[in-house]
C-alpha positions as CSV (number, residue, x, y, z in Angstrom):
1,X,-150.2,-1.9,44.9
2,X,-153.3,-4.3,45.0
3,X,-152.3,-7.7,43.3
4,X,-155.2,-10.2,42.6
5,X,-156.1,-13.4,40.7
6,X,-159.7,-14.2,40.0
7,X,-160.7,-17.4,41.6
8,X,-161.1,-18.7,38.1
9,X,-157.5,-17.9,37.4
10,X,-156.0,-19.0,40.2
11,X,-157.3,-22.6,39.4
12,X,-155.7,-22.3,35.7
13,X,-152.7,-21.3,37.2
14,X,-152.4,-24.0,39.4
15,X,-153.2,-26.4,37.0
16,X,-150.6,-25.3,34.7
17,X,-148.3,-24.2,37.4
18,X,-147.8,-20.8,37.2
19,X,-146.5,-19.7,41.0
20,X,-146.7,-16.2,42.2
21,X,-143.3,-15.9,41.3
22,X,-144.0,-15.6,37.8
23,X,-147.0,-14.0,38.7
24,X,-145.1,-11.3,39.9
25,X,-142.5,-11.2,37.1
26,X,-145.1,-10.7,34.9
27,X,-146.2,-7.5,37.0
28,X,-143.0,-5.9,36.7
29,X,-143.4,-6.7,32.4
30,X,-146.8,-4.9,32.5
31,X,-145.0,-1.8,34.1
32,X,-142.1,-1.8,32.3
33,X,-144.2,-2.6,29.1
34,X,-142.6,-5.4,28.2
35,X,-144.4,-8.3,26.4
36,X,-147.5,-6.8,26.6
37,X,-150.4,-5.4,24.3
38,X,-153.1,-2.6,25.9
39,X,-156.7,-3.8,24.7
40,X,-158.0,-0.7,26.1
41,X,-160.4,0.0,29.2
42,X,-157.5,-0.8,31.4
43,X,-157.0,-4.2,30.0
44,X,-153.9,-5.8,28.7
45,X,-152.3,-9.0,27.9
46,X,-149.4,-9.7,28.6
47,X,-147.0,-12.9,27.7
48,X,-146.3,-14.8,31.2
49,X,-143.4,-17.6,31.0
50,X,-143.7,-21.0,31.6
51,X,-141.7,-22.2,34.6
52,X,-138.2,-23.0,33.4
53,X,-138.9,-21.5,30.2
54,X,-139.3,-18.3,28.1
55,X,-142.4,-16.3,26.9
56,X,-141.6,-17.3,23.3
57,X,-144.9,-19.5,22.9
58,X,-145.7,-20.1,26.2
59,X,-149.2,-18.1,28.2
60,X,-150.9,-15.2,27.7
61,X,-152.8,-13.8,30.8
62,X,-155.0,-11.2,30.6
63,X,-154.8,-8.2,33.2
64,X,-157.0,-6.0,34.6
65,X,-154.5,-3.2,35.4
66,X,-153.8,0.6,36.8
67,X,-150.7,2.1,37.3
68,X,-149.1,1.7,41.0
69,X,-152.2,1.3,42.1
70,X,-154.1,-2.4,41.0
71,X,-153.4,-5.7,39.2
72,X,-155.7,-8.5,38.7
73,X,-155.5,-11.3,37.0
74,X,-158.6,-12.5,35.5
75,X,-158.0,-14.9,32.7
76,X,-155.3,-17.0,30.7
77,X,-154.3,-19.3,27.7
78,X,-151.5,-21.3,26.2
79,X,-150.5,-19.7,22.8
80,X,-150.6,-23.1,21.4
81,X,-154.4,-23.1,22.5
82,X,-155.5,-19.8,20.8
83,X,-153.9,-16.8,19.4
84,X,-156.3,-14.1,20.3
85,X,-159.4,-13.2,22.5
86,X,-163.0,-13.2,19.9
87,X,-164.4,-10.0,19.5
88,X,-166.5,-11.0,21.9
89,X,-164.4,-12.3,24.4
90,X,-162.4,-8.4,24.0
91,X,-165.9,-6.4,24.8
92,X,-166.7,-8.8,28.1
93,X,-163.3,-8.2,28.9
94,X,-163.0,-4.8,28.2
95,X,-166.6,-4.0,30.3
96,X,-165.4,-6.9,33.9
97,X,-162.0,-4.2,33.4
98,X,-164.0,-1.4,33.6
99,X,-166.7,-2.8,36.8
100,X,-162.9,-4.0,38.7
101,X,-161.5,-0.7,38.5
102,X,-164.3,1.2,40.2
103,X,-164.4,-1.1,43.3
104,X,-162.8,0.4,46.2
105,X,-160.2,-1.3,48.0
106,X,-162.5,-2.1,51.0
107,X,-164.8,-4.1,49.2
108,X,-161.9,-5.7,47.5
109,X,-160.7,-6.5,51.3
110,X,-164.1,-8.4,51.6
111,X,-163.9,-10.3,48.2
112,X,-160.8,-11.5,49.3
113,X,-161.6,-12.7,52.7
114,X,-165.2,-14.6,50.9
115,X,-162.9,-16.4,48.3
116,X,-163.6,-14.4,45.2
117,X,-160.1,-13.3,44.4
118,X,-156.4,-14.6,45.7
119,X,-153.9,-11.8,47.4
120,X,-151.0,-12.8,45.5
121,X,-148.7,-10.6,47.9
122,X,-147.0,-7.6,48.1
């Protein structure tokens, strides 16, 4: 399986210190389905725990994801910051979700290696 972060994400991450770790805990949520909501188009949210802490109000990330195959992380939030994605926010979503599940796993290769996404491991 194919796990990413946006370049984007990977600087909120950071910044709010969310280590691959947790990163990949929150994989195994999303597969289990636990903690998570499907949006649709291959997008889900998914509740991601603070470090030394629970999900109970802590960060929602937002996943682009297909089953044993791909994960990408492309975008997240403190629940204290906002509850939900806008309507509008869902549709750009929903349509990135759709575009990062037709790339092939080549070209993801090369959009790692330029800086575009983060190999979070294996």
């Amino acid at each position: 399986m194919l796990k990413l972060k946006a370049k984007w994400f990977n600087k909120w991450a950071k910044k709010n210190s969310i280590s691959n770790k947790i990163l990949f805990k929150t994989i195994q949520d999303l597969s289990n389905n636990l903690g998570t909501a499907d949006l649709g188009a291959g997008l889900y949210k998914v509740r991601t725990a603070k470090s030394g802490q629970g999900k109970s109000g802590s960060y929602r990330t937002i996943v682009v994801y297909k089953e044993s195959d791909i994960a990408i992380f492309i975008y997240g939030f403190s629940k204290k910051e906002k509850d939900n994605l806008s309507s509008d926010e869902l549709k750009y979503f929903k349509k990135l979700a759709e575009d990062l599940l037709s790339i092939d796993r080549q070209k993801y290769k090369k959009m790692v290696q330029i800086g575009d996404f983060i190999n979070i491991g294996k």
